[in-house]
C-alpha positions in Angstrom: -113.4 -113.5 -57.6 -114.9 -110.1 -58.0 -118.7 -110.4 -59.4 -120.6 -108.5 -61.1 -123.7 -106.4 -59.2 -124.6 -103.5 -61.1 -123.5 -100.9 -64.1 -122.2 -102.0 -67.2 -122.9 -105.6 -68.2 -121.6 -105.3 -71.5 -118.4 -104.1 -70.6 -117.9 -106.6 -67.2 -118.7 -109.8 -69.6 -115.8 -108.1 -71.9 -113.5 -107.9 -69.2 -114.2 -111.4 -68.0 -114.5 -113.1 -71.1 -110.4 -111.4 -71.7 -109.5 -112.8 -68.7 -110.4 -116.1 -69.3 -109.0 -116.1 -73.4 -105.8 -114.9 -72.1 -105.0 -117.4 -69.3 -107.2 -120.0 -70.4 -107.7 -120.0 -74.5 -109.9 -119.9 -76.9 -111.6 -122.9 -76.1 -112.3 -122.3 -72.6 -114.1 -119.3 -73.6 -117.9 -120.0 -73.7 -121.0 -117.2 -72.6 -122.3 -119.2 -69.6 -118.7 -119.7 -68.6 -118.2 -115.9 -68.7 -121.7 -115.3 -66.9 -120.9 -117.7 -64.4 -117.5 -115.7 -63.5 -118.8 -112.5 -64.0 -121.3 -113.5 -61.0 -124.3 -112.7 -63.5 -127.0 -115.2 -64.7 -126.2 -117.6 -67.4 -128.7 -115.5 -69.8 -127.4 -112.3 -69.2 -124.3 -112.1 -71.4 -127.4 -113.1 -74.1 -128.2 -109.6 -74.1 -125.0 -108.1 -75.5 -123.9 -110.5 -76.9 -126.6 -113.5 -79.0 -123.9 -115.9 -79.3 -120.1 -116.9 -78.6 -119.3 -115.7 -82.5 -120.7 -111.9 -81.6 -118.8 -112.0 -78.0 -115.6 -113.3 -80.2 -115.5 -110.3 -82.5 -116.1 -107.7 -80.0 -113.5 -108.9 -78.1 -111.1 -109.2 -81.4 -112.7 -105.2 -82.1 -111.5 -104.7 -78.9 -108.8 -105.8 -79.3 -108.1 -103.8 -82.7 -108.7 -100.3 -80.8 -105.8 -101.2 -77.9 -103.5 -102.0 -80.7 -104.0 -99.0 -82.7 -104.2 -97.1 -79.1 -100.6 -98.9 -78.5 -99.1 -97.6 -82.5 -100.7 -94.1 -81.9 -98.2 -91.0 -81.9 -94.9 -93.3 -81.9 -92.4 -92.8 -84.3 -92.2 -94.9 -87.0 -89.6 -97.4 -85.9 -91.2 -97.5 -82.2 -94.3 -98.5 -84.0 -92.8 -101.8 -84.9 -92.0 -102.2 -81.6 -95.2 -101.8 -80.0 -96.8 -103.7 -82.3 -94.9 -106.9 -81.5 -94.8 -105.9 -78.0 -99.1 -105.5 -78.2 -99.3 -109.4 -79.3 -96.2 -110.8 -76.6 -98.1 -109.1 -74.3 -102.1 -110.2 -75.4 -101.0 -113.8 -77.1 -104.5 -115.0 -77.5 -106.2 -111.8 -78.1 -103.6 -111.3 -81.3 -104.4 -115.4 -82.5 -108.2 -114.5 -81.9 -107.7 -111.2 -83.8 -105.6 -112.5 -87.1 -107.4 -115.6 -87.5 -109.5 -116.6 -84.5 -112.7 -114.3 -84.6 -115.8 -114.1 -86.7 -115.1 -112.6 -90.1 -117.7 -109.8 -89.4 -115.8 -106.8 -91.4 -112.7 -107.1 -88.7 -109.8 -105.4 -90.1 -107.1 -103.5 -88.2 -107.9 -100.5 -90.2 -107.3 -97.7 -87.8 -103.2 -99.4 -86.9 -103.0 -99.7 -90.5 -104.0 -96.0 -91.2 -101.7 -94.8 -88.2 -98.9 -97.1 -90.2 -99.4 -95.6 -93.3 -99.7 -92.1 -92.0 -95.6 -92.5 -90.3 -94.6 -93.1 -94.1 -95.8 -90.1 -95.8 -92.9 -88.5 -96.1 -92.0 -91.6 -99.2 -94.9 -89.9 -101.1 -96.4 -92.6 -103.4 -94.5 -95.2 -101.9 -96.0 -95.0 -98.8 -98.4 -97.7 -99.3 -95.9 -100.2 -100.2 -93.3 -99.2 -97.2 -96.7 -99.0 -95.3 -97.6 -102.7 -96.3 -94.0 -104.1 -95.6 -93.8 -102.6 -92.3 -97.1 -104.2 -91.3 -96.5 -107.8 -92.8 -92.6 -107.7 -91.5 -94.6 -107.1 -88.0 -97.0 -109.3 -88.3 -94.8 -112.0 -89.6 -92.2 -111.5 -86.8 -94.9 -111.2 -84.1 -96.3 -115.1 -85.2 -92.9 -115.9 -84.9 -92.1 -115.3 -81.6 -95.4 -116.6 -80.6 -94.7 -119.6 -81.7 -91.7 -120.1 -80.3 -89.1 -118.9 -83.0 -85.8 -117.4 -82.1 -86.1 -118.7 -78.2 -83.6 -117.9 -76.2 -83.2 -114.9 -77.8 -83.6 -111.5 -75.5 -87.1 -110.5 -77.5 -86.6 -106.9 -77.3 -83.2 -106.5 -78.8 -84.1 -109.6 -81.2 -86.9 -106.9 -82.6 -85.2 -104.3 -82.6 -82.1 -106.0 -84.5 -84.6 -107.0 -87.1 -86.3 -103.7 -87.2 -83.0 -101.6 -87.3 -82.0 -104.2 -90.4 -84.8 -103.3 -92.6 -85.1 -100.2 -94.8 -88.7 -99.0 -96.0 -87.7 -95.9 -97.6 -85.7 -97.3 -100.8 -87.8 -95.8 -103.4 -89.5 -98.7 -106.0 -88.1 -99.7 -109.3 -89.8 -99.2 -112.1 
């Protein structure tokens, strides 16, 4: 166990407070916990953070920035991909982000804006292929995470139901 001795506090009870949601869950995940395996005092996280609800949404804004970090400059299509491929790889960080943070004004806003920006080229459908994308995505990545479609091989399962869907058929009016 590494501990924490000087620099950034903030960031250190981030990183430790990941660790712990990842391999240990949500409800493992309390401040004094995180202080005590950070190797800081049991107040200390208190200064970043004034309770577990405020740790919880930085870690799901966190969280947010990797996965729009992840979607940046990829092709439309690979977008899909690393989106599903952001929450198989960070299970409880995606639960905590959809659902299991806060609501303190959490939105994936900046994935959704890089989303929207890959279907320009459908002019004033955009938004709707935009939206489709995302909840196809977001939909499949629940899924898996719950166990759906085992024993499939996951990455040519998404990309099968990526490469089966069309966003660019233009809406009827």
């Amino acid at each position: 166990m590494s501990t924490y001795h000087h620099g950034d506090l903030r960031q250190a009870v981030l990183r430790t407070a990941g660790k712990i949601l990842e391999k240990e869950g949500l409800e493992a995940l309390s401040l004094r916990e995180v202080a005590r395996r950070a190797g800081v005092s049991h107040n200390a996280p208190y200064r970043h953070f004034p309770d577990r609800d405020s740790l919880l949404a930085a870690l799901a804004r966190e969280g947010f920035e990797r996965l729009a970090e992840a979607l940046e400059s990829r092709p439309r299509r690979e977008m899909g991909e690393a989106y599903v491929d952001f929450a198989l790889a960070h299970p409880q960080r995606f639960r905590l982000m959809c659902g299991g943070a806060p609501k303190q004004g959490l939105r994936d806003r900046r994935a959704y804006e890089g989303l929207l920006k890959s279907f320009t080229d459908l002019g004033q459908d955009a938004p709707y292929a935009a939206a489709a994308a995302w909840a196809l995505v977001h939909g499949l990545s629940h899924l898996l995470l719950d166990g759906q479609f085992a024993g499939k091989d996951r990455r040519d399962f998404v990309r099968a139901i990526l490469s089966s869907v069309r966003f660019s058929a233009p809406r009827r009016t």
